[in-house]
TIDREN-187983 format. One line per field, with one value per residue: residue number from 0; x, y, z of N, C-alpha, C in turn. Coordinates in pm, whole numbers. Layout:
# TIDREN-187983
banu NUM;...
n_c1 X;...
n_c2 Y;...
n_c3 Z;...
ca_c1 X;...
ca_c2 Y;...
ca_c3 Z;...
c_c1 X;...
c_c2 Y;...
c_c3 Z;...
# end
This chain:
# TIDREN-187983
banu 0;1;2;3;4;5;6;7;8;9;10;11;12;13;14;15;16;17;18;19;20;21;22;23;24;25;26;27;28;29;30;31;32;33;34;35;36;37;38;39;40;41;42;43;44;45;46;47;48;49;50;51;52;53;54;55;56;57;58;59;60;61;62;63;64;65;66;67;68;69;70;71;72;73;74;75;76;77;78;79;80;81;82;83;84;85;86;87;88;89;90;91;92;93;94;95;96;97;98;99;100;101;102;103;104;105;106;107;108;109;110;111;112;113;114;115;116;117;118;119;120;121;122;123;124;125;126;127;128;129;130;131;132;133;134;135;136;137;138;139;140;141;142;143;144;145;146;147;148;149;150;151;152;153;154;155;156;157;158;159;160;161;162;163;164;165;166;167;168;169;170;171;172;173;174;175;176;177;178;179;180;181;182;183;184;185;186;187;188;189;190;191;192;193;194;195;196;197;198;199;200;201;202;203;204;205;206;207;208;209;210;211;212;213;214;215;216;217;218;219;220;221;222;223;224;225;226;227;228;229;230;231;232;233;234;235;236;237
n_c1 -263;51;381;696;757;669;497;568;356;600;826;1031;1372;1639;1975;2169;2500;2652;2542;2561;2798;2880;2887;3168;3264;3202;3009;2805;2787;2484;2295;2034;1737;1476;1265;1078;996;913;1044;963;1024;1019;1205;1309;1349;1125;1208;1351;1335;1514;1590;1910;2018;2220;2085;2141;2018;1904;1852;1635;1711;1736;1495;1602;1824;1766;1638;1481;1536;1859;1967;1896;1859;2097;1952;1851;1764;1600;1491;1299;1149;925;903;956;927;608;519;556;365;269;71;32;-148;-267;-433;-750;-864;-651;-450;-183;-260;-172;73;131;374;505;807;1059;1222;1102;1064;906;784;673;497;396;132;191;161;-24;132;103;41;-54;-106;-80;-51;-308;-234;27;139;71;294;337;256;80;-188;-279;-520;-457;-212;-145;8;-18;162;222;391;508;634;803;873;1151;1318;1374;1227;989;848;558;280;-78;-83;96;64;-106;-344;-423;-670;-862;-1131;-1269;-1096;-1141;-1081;-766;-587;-710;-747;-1018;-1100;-921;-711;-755;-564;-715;-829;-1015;-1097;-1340;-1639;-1916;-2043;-2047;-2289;-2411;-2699;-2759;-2836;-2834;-3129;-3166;-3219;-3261;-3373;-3282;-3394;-3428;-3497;-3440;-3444;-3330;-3417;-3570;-3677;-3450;-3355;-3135;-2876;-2841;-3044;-3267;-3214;-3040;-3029;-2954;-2698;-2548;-2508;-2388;-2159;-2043;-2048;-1860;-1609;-1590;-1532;-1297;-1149;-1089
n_c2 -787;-785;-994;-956;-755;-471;-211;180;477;690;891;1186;1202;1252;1055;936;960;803;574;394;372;177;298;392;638;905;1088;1289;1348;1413;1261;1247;1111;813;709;386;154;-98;-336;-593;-757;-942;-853;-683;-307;-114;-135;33;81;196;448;610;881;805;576;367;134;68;-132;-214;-33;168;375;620;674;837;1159;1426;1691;1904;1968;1820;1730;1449;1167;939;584;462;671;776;566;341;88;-238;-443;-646;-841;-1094;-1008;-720;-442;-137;184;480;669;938;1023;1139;1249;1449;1550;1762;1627;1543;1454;1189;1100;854;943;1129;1384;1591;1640;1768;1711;1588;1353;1104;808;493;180;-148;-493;-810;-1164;-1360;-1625;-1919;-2170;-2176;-2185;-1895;-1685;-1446;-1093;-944;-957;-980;-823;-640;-592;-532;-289;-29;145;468;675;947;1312;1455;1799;1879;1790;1554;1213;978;655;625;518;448;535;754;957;1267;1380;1676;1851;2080;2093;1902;1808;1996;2016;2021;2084;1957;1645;1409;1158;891;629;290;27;-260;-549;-725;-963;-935;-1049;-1159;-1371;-1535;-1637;-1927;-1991;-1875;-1994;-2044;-2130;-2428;-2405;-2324;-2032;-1724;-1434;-1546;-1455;-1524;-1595;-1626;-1400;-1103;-807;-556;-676;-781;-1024;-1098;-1001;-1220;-1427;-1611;-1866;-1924;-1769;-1862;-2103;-2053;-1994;-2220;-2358;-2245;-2294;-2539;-2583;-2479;-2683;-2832
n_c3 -1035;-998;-1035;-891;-1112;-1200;-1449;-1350;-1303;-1579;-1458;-1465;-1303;-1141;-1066;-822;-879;-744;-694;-886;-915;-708;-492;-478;-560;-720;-556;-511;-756;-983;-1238;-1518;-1543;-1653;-1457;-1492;-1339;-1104;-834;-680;-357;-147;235;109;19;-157;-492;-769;-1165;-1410;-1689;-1888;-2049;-2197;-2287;-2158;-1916;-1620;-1294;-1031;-833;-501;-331;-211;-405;-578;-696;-769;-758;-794;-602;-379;-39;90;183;477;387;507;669;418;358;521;536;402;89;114;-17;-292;-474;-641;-698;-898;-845;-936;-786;-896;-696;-527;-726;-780;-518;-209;29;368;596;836;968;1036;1214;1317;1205;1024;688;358;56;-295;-403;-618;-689;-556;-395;-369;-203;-220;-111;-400;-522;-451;-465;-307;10;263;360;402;602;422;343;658;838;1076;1010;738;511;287;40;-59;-295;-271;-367;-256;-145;-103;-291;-268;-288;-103;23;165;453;511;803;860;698;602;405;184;121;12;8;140;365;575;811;967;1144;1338;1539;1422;1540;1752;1527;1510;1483;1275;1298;1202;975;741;633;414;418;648;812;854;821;570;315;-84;-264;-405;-722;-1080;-1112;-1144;-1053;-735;-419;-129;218;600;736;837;690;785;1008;1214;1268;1527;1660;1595;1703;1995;2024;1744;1678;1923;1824;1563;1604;1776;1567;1438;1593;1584;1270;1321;1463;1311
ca_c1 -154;205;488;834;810;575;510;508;383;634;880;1168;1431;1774;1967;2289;2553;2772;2462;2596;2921;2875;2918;3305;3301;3127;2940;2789;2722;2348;2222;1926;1714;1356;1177;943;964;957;1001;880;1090;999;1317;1444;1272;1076;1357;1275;1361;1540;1714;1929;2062;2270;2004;2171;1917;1954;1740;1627;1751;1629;1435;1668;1963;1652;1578;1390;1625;1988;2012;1816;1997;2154;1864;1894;1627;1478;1401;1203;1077;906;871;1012;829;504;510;655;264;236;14;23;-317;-296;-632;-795;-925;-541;-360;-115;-282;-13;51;244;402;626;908;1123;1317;964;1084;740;821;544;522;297;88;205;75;38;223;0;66;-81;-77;-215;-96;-384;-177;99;116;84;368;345;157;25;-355;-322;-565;-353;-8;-145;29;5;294;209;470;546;768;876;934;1282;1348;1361;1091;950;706;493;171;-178;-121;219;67;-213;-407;-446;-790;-917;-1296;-1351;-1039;-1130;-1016;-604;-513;-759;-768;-1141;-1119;-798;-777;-702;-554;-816;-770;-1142;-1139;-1465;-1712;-2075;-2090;-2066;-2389;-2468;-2837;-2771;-2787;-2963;-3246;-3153;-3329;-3229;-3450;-3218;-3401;-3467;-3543;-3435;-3321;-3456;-3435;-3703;-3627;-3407;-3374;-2965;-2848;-2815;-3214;-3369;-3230;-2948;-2961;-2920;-2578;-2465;-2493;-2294;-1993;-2006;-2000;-1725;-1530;-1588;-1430;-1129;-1042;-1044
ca_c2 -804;-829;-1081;-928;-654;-413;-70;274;598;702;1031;1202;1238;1237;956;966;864;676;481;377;325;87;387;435;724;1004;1168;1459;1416;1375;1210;1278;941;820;578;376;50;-122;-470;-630;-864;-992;-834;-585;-203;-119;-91;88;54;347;449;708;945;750;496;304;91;13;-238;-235;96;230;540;782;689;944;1299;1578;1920;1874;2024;1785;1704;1333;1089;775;516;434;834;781;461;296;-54;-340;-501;-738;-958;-1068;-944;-572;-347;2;274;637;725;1019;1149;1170;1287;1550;1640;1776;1514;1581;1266;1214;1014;763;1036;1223;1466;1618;1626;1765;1665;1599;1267;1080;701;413;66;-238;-628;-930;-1315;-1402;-1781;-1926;-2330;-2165;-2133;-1775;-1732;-1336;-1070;-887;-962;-987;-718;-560;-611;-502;-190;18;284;607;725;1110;1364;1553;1916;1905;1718;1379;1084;896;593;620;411;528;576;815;1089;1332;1462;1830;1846;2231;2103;1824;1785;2130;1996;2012;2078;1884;1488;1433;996;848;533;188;-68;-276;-692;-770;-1006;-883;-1174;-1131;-1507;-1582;-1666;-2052;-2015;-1842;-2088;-1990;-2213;-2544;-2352;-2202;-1905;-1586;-1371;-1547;-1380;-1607;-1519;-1618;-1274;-1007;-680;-489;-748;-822;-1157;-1069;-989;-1340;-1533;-1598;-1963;-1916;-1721;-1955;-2258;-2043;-2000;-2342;-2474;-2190;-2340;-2692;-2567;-2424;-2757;-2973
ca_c3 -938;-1069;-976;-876;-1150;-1274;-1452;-1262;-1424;-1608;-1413;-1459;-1170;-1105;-1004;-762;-945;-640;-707;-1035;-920;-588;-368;-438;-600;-779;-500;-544;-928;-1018;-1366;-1561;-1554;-1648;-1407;-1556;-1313;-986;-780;-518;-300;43;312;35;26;-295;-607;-897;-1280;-1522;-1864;-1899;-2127;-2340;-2326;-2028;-1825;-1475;-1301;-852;-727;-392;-348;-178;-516;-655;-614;-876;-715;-814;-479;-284;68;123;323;467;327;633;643;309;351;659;553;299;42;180;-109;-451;-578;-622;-764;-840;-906;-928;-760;-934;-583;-454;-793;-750;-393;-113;129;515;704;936;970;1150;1307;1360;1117;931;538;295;-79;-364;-421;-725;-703;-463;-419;-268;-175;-177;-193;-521;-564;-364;-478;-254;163;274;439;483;639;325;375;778;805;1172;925;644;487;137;41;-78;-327;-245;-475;-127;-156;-75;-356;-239;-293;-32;24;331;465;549;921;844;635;572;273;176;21;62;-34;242;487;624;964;924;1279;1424;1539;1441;1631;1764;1461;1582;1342;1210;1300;1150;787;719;511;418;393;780;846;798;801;467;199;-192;-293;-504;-807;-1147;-1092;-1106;-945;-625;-287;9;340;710;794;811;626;847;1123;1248;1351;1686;1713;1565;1810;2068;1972;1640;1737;1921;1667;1443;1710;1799;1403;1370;1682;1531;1179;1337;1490;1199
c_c1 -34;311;631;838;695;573;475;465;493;708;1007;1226;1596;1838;2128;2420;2594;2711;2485;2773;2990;2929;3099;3385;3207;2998;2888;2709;2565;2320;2068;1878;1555;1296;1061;864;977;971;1024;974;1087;1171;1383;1350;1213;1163;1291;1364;1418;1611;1721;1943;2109;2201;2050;2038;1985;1797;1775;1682;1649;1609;1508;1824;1882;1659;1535;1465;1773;2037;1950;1918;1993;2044;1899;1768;1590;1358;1302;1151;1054;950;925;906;771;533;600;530;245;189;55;-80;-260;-428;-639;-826;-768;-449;-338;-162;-135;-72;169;260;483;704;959;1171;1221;964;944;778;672;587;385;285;99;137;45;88;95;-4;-6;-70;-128;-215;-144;-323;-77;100;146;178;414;256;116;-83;-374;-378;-445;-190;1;-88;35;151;277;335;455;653;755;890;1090;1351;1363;1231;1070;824;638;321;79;-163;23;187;-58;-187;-440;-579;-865;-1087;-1308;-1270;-1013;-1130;-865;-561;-632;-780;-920;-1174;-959;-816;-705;-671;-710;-790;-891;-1148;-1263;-1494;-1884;-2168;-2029;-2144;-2425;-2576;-2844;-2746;-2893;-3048;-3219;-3212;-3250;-3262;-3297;-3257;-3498;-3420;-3554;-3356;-3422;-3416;-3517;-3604;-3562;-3352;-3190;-2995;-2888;-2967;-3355;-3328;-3106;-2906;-2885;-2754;-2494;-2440;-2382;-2175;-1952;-1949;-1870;-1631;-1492;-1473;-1286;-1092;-1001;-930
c_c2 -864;-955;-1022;-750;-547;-233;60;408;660;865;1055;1305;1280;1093;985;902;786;560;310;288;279;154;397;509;803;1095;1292;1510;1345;1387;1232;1127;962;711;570;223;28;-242;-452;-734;-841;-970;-760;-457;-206;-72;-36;52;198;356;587;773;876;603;351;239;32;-59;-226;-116;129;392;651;758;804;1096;1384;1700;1854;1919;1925;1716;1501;1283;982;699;518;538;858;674;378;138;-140;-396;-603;-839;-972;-1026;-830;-523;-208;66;375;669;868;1069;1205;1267;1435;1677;1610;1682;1563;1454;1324;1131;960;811;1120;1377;1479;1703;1705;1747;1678;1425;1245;922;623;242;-32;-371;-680;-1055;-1362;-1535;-1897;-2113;-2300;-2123;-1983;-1771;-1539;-1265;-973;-833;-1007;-838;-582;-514;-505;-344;-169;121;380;657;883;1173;1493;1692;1915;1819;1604;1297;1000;827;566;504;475;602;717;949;1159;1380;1616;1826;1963;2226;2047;1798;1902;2128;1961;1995;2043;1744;1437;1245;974;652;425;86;-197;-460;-784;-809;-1012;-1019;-1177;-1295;-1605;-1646;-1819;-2042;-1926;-1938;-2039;-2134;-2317;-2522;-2308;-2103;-1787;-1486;-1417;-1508;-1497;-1594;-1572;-1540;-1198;-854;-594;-513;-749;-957;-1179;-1087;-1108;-1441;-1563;-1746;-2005;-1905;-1791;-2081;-2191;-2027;-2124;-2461;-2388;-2243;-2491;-2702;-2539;-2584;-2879;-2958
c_c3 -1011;-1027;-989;-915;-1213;-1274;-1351;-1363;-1374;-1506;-1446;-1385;-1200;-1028;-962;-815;-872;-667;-791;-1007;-799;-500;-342;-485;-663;-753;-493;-692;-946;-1170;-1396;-1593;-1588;-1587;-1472;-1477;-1228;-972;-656;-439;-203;106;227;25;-136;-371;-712;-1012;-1370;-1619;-1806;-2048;-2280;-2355;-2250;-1934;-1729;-1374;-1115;-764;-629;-381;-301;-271;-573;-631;-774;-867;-763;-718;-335;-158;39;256;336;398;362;655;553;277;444;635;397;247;75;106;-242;-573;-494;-726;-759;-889;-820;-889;-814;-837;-584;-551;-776;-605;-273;-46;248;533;778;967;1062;1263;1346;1289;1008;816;457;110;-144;-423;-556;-776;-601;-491;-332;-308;-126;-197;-268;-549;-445;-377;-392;-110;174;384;486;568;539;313;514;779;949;1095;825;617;292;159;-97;-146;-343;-283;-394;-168;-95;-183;-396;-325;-174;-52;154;333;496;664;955;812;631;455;274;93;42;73;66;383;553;796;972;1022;1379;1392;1544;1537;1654;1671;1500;1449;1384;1216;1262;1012;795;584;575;406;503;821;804;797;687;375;94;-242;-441;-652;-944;-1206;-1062;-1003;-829;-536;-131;106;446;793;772;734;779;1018;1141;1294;1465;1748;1653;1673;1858;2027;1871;1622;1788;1843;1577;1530;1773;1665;1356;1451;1625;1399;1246;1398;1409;1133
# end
């Protein structure tokens, strides 16, 4: 997990010049550029990093100064990007399932875009000496962004619940809604259970649990259950 700034794989775009020249002049002309970088800053959209030609570097541009067509139309940001950066830690991973698969979304304006999957972007709070003061890792909050190299030339970064995958082998349901999906407000932990504790021992492989093979919480005992919602009620008010 990065702080502020970190590498993207490597592309090469176009970049608008007005971009270049604080929007008060030179509209229209598009530069040959190579992104190779991004940052992260809480209330600003994701910026990227580039050199040009004559070996010019430019540092935080936003994604629609970009485009791949020298024809690509004029978007607003919002149009190519739902949401501002979560944190000042960001990662990015190219998943091997997703690389270079088509991707559909749909946009602010409900406008349905299709492109090709290039990496993704993803925030969280890593300095655990510092108050969390976003929603990064609220699991209901939480969002990734999907960088997409649009067929219309553009770039956009979208979130899971925005776009679909083209996968001809397994998402052989395209125009159908197979569940309606609900965001997700469960921090999931396998180390809930207070009647789990490991055995005072330095035996490796010990085997201790007071559960039966295949038994749930729920089905050893109701008291049990409640003791742990009463010692979890107890923690929360200290």
């Amino acid at each position: 997990m990065s702080f502020l700034n970190i590498s993207v794989p490597p592309f090469e775009a176009y970049i608008r010049a007005e971009f270049l020249r604080n929007g008060e002049d030179s509209h229209g002309v598009k530069l040959p550029c190579m992104v190779f970088g991004m940052s992260s800053i809480p209330g600003n959209a994701p910026c990227f990093h580039f050199m040009m030609e004559d070996g010019g570097m430019w540092w935080r541009m936003p994604i629609h100064a970009f485009c791949w067509k020298d024809d690509a139309p004029d978007q607003e940001l919002d149009e190519l990007v739902l949401w501002d950066s979560f944190s000042y830690h960001v990662s990015v991973t190219q998943f091997a399932m997703l690389k270079n698969k088509k991707i559909q979304f749909i946009s602010r304006r409900r406008e349905k875009y299709r492109g090709t999957y290039m990496f993704t972007l993803d925030w969280a709070h890593e300095d655990e000496t510092m108050p969390n003061l976003g929603l990064s890792e609220y699991p209901s909050h939480h969002k990734c962004g999907h960088f997409i190299r649009m067929d219309n030339g553009n770039f956009a970064i979208q979130p899971n619940n925005r776009l679909t995958v083209h996968d001809p082998s397994f998402c052989t349901k395209p125009d159908q809604l197979v569940i309606h999906r609900k965001y997700c407000s469960t921090q999931w932990s396998a180390e809930r259970n207070w009647r789990w504790v490991t055995p005072d021992t330095d035996i490796m492989e010990y085997d201790h649990t007071d559960l039966e093979k295949g038994e749930s919480n729920e089905a050893r005992s109701e008291m049990y259950n409640a003791s742990d919602s009463s010692l979890v009620a107890d923690e929360d008010k200290v």
